[in-house]
C-alpha positions in Angstrom: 0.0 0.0 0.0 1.4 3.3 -0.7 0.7 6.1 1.4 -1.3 8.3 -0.5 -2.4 5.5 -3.1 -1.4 8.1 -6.1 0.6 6.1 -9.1 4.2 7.2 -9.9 3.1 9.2 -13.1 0.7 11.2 -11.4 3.2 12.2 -8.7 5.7 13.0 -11.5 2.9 15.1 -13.6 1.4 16.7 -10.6 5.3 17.9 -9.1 7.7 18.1 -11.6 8.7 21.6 -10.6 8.8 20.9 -6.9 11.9 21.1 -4.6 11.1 18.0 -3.0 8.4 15.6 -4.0 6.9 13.7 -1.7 8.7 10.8 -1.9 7.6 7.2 -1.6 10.0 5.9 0.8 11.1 3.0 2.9 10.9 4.4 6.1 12.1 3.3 9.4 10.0 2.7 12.0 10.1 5.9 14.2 9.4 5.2 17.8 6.4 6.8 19.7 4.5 8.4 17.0 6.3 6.8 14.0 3.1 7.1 12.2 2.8 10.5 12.5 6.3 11.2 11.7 6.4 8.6 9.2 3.9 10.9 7.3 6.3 13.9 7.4 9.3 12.0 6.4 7.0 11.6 2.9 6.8 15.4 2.5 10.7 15.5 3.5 10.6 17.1 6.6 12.6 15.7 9.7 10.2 15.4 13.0 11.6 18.5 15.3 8.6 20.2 17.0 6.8 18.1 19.9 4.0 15.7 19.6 1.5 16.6 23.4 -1.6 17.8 22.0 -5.0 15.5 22.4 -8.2 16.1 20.8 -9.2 18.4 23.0 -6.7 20.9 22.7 -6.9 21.0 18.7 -10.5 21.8 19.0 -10.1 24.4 21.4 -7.3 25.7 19.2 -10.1 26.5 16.7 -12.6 27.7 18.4 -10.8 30.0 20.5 -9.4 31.3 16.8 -13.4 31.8 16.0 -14.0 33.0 19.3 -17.9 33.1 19.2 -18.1 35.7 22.4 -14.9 37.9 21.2 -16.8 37.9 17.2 -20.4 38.5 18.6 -19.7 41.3 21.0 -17.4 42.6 18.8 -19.6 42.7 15.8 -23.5 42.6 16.8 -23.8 46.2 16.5 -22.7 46.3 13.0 -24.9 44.3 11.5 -27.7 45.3 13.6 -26.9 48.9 12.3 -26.7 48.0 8.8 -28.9 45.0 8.2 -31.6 45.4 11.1 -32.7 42.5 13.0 -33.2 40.1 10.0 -29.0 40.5 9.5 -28.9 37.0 11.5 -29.6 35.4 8.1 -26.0 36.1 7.3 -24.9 33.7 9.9 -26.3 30.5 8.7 -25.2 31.9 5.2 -21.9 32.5 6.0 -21.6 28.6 7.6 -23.3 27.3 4.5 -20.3 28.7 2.7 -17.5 28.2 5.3 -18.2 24.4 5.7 -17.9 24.2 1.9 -14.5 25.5 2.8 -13.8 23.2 5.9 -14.7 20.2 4.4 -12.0 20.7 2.0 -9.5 21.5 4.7 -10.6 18.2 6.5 -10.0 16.1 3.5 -6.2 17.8 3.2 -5.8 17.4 6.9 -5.9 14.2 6.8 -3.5 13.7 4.0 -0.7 16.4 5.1 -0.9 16.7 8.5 1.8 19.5 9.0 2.1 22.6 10.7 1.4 26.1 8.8 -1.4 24.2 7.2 -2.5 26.8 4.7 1.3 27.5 3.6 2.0 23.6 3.0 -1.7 23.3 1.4 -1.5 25.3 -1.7 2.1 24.2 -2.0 1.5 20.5 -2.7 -1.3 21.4 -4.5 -0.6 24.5 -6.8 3.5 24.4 -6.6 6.0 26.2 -4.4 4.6 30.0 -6.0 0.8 29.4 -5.1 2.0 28.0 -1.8 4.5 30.9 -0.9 1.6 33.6 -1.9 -0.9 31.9 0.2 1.7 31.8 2.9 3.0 35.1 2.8 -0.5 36.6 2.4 -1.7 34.5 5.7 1.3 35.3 8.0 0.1 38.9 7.5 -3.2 39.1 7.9 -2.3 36.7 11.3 -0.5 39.8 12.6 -2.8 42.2 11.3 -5.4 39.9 13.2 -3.5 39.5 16.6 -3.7 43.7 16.6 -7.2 43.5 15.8 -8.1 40.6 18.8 -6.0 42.8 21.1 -7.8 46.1 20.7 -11.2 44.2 21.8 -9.8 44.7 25.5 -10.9 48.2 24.7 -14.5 47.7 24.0 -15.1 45.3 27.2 -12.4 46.2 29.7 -13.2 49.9 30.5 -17.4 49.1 30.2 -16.7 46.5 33.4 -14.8 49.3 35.0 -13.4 52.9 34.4 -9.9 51.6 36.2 -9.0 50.2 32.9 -9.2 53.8 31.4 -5.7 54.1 32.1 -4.8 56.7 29.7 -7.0 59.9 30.6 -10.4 60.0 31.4 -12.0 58.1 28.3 -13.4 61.8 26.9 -10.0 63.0 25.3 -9.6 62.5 21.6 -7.4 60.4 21.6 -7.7 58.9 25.4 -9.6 56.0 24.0 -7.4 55.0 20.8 -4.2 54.9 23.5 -5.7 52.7 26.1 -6.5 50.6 23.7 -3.3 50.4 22.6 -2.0 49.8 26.3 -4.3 47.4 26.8 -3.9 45.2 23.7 0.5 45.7 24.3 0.0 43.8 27.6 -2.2 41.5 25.9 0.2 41.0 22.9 3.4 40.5 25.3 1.2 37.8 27.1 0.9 35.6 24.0 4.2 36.3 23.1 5.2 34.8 26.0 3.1 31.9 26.5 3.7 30.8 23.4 7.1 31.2 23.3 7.0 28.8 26.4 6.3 26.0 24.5 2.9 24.4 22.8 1.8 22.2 26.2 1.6 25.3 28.2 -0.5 27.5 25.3 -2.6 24.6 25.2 -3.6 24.3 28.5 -3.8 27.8 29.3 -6.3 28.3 26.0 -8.0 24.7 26.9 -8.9 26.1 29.8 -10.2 29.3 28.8 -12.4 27.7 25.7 -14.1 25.5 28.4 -14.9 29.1 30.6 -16.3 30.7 27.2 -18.1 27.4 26.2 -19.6 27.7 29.3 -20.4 31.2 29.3 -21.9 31.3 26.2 -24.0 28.4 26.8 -25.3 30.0 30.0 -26.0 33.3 28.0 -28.4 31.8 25.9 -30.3 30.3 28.4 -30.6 33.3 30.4 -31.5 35.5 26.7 -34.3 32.7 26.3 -35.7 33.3 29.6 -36.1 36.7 29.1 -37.2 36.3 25.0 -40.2 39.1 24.8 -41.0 38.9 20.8 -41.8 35.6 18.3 -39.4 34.2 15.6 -41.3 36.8 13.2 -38.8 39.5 14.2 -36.1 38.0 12.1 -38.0 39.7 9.3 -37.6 42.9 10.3 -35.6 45.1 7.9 -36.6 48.7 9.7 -37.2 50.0 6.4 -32.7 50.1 5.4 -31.8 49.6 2.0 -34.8 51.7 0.7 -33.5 54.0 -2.2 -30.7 52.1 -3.0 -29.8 50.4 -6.3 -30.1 46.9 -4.7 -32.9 47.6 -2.0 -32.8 45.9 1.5 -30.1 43.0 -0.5 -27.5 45.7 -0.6 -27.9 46.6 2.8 -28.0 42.8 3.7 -24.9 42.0 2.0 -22.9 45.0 4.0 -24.7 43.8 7.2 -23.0 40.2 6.3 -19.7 41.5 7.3 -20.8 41.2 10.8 -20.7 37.0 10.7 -18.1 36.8 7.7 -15.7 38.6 10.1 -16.2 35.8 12.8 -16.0 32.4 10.9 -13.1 32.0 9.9 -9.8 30.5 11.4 -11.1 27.2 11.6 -7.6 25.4 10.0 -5.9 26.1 13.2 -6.4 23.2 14.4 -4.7 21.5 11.8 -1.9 24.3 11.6 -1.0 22.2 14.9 -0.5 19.1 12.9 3.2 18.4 14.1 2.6 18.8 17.8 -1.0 16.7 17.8 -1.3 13.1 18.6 -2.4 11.2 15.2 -3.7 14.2 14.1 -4.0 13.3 10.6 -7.5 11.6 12.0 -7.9 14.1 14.8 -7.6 17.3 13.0 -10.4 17.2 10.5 -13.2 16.1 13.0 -11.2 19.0 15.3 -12.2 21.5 12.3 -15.8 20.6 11.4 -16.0 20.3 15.6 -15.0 24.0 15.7 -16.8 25.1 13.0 -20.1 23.6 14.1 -20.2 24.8 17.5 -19.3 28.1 16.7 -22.3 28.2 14.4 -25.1 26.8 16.5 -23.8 28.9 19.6 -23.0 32.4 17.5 -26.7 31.7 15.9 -28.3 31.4 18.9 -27.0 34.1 21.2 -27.4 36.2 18.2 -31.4 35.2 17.9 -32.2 34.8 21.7 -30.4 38.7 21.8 -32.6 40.0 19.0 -35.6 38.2 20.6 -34.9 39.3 24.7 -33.8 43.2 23.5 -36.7 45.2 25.4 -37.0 47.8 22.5 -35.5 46.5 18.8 -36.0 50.3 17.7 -33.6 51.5 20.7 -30.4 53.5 19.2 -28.0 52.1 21.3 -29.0 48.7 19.9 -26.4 49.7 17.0 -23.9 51.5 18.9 -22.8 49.4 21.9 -24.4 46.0 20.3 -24.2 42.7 22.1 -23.2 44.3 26.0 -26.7 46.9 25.7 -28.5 43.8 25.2 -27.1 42.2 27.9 -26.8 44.3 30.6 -30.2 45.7 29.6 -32.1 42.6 29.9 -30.3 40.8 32.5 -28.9 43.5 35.0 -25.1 45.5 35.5 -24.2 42.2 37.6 -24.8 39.2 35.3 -23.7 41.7 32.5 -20.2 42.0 34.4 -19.7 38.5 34.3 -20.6 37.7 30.8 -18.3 40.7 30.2 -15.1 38.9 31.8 -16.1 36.2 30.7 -15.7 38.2 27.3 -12.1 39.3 28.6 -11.2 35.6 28.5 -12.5 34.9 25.2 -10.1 37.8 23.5 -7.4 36.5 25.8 -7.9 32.7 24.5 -8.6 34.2 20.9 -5.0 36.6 20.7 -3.0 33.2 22.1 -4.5 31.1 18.7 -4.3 33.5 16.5 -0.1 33.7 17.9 0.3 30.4 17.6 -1.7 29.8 14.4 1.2 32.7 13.2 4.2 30.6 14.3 3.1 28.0 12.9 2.6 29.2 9.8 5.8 31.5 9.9 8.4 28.6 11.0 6.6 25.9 8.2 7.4 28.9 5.5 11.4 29.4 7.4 11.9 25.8 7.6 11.3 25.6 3.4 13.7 28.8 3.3 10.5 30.9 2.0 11.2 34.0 4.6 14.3 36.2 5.6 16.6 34.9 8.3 14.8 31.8 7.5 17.5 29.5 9.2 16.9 31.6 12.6 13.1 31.6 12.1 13.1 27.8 12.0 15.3 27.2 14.6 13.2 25.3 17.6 14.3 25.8 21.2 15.7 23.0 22.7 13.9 23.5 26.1 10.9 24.6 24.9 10.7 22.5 21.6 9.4 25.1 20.1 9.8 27.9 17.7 11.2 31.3 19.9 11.8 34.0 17.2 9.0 33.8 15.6 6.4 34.4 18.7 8.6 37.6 19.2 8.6 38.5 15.8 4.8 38.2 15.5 4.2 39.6 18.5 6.2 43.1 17.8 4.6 43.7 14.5 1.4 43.1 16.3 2.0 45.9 18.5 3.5 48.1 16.0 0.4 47.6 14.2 -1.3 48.9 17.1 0.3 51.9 17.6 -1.2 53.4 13.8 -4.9 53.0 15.9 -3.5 56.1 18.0 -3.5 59.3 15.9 -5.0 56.8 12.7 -7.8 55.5 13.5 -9.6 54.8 10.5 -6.6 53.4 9.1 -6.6 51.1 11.7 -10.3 49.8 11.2 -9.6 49.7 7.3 -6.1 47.4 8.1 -8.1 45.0 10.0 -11.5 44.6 7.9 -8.7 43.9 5.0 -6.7 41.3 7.1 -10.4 39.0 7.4 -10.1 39.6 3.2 -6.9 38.4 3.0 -7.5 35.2 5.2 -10.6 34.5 2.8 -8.1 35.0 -0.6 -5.5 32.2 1.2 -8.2 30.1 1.6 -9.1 30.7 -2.1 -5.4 29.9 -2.8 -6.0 27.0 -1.6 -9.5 25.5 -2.3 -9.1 27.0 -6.1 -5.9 24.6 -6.9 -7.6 21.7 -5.6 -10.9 22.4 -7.8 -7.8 22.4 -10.7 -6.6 18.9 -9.6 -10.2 17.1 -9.1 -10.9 18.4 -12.5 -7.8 16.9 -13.9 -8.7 14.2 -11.8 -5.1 14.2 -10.1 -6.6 14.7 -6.5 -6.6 11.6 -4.2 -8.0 11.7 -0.7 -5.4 9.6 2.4 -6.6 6.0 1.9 -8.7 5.3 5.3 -9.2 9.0 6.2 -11.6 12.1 5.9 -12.5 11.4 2.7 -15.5 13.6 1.0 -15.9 11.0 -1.9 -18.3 11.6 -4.9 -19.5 15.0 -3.3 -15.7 16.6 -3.3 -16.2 18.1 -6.9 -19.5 19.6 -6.2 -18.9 20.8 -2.8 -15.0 22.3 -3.9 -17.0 24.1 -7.1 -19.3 25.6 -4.1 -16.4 26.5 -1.6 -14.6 28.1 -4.5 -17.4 30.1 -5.7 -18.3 31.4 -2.1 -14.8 32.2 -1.0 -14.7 34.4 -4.6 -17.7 36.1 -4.4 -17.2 36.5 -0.5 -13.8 38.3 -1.1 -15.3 40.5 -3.2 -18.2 41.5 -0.7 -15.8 42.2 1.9 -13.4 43.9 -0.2 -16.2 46.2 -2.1 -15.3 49.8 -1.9 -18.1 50.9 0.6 -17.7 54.2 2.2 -19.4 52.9 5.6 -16.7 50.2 6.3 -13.8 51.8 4.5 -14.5 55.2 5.2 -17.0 55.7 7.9 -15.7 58.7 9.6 -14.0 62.2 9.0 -12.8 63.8 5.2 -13.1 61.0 2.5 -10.2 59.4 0.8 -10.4 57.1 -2.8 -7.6 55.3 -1.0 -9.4 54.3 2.0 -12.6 53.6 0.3 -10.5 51.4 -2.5 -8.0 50.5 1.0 -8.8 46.7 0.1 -7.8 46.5 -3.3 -5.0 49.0 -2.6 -3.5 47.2 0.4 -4.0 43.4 -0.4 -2.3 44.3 -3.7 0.8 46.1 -2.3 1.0 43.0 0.2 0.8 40.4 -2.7 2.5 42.1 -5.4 5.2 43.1 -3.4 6.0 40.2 -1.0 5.3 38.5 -4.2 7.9 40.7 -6.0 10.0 39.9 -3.3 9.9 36.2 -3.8 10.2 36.0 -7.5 13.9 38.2 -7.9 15.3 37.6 -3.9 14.2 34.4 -2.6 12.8 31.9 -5.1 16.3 30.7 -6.2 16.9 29.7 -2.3 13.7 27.3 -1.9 14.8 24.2 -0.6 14.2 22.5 3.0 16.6 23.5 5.4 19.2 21.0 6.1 18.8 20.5 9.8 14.9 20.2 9.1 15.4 17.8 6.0 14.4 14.3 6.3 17.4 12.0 5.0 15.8 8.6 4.2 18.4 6.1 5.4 21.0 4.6 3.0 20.5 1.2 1.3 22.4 -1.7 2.7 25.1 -2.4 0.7 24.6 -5.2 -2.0 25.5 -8.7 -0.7 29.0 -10.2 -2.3 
């Protein structure tokens, strides 16, 4: 039986420009999780990071990435504003399209169970150039991200109590755009520093967490359906938005979509954690769909017990302080305070994934020489078995990133809606080259695994078409989410087009004349198969 039951000439057809194939070796049995590592050996790479993580942990990974309490609190307002109270449409839409996705990522999780799952995705299945754009293009919007999940301390930590306003008195200009940057700098050095302490302790630490927001959330819902005041028939309700507009209520319902696309995504962390999982290449696709699934019928249903419990669906703060009016409107300041820290753990939980999603992603791309200072990048601690430099690397851009929220603003908030954008193009980079090899009919699933079977084509053609036309939703040059505030600028409205290009064409640019002529695995990460025994006399 060969591993991944392909035949010599498709390999050869499918690879030919590859730095290393994945080569059908005899391999030596490795001891503890020789299966595991046995699988990495075929895609060249010698075993280095450290197998601790159950099935538990890989969930959590990917559901704290989600994070259903950081997204909803977060993002309630905005689609409440935009959409009215039928926006919650958009969140059964947006899984419909995102397990398209996921059940694609399950099928090549079980068949390259590696670490930077994204980078080493579209590599095997589009070539090194596909693989190092999707990369490249994930590692920033991971940083971009980790800035993003940081300032949410802002939006919950001063609401539970004015101590938190460090920075002034909250009324300043800029009072609240510094704090937040305080606050989400302490946050940032935290994951930095957890995760630089090795996976078992990030894992407990965010295992831990996830169960306190799994339980929060389920608690929230029970108390929103106790207090539910209106039927189901106030999903309908559009409050008369989108009238006089080219598309009607549609237009307004697609902007109001934002609100869930910008939460449902991050899912292929817990496969990004392939090489420090226990048999992951069976755990990590149920640890996907697990994620995905949960977030979706607990996001759905604090969003619709919320709509249905509000006291007054007309009330304006209903669309300026979202999710924590609700609340603490229908269930009182104290209960409200808790679900708020229990919010504060959530972001916390969230930031340490989204880290360690980055490393993971950043050391698979150093350890194929894709980055600068690759060889340092890759190097793994030998007392933490883990990856150092890139957890501090991460975690200083993150904070740089920060800082343009103080006297930039609306730079800020344009960076970040584009980083969700650039996460849904490198999924496209990678569902997109595997419609190309079903259709050549070069694509074949790990014998024994996650397999999707006669439905892959038709559900890869769907998860193509969604992540397209979803890209270009989120990236459309609307004024309200590009430009909400202050003087207007083309190159704010345009920001997503203008910034995802300069990142692609010029890390791309940067590839193609500097480091494309140094791709190769590095040699203290290079699988060496052993030699053959010498002929017999």
């Amino acid at each position: 039986m060969r591993w991944w039951g392909r035949s010599a000439a498709e390999e050869t057809d499918d690879h030919e420009h590859h730095e290393h194939h994945e080569h059908h070796l005899h391999l030596p049995h490795l001891p503890g999780h020789g299966h595991d590592d046995a699988r990495l050996a075929e895609l060249g790479y010698r075993p280095g990071l450290k197998r601790t993580l159950g099935n538990f942990h890989t969930f959590a990974a990917g559901i704290s990435y989600i994070s259903i309490l950081t997204g909803t609190f977060q993002l309630f307002y905005f689609g409440v504003s935009f959409g009215g109270p039928a926006y919650w449409w958009s969140w059964p839409m947006v899984f419909c399209g995102q397990l398209m996705v996921a059940l694609c990522f399950c099928e090549l999780a079980a068949r390259y169970p590696v670490a930077g799952s994204i980078y080493n995705w579209a590599k095997q299945l589009g070539g090194p150039h596909i693989g190092w754009l999707g990369g490249w293009i994930m590692v920033t919007a991971t940083m971009v991200s980790l800035a993003a999940v940081a300032l949410a301390y802002q939006i919950t930590l001063p609401q539970i109590s004015s101590t938190y306003q460090f920075i002034g008195d909250g009324t300043g200009k800029t009072d609240a755009a510094a704090n937040a940057v305080l606050l989400g700098s302490v946050l940032i050095l935290f994951t930095t520093v957890v995760n630089a302490f090795g996976v078992k302790l990030m894992a407990r630490i965010n295992s831990a967490g996830v169960m306190i927001e799994l339980v929060a959330a389920v608690a929230l819902i029970v108390l929103l359906a106790a207090h539910v005041t209106r039927g189901p028939s106030a999903l309908t309700e559009t409050q008369g938005l989108g009238s006089g507009q080219s598309l009607g209520y549609f237009g307004a319902f697609l902007t109001a979509s934002l609100a869930s696309a910008y939460v449902m995504y991050g899912f292929d962390t817990a496969s990004s954690l392939g090489e420090e999982s226990v048999n992951p290449s069976h755990n990590a696709p149920r640890a996907i769909l697990r994620a995905l699934v949960a977030s979706f019928l607990i996001g759905g249903l604090i969003l619709l017990f919320a709509l249905l419990a509000v006291p007054d669906l007309q009330a304006k703060e209903l669309s300026a302080d979202g999710l924590q009016y609700v609340v603490i409107s229908t269930l009182g300041s104290t209960i409200g305070e808790i679900v708020l820290w229990c919010v504060v753990v959530a972001i916390t939980v969230c930031a340490l994934a989204v880290h360690a999603a980055g490393i993971r992603l950043a050391f698979a791309m150093a350890r194929d020489n894709c980055l600068p200072a690759s060889s340092l990048l890759a190097r793994i601690s030998p007392r933490f078995k883990t990856p150092v430099l890139p957890a501090v690397v991460i975690g200083l851009v993150g904070v740089a990133i920060l800082l343009i929220n103080i006297n930039q603003p609306q730079i800020f908030s344009v960076i970040t809606s584009i980083a969700i954008i650039m996460i849904y193009v490198a999924y496209l980079l990678v569902t997109a080259p595997m419609l190309v090899r079903r259709l050549r009919g070069t694509w074949q699933p790990a014998e024994g695994r996650f397999s999707l079977g006669r439905f892959g084509l038709p559900v890869n053609i769907l998860a193509v078409l969604w992540g397209g036309a979803m890209s270009l939703n989120l990236a459309w040059p609307r004024a309200e989410v590009y430009n909400a505030t202050g003087p207007q600028h083309w190159y704010l409205r345009w920001g997503a087009f203008v910034f995802v290009g300069i990142v692609a064409l010029g890390g791309f640019a940067y590839y193609w004349f500097v480091q494309r002529h140094r791709i190769g695995v590095l040699a203290e990460h290079r699988h060496e198969p052993p030699a053959p025994p010498p002929p017999e006399p």
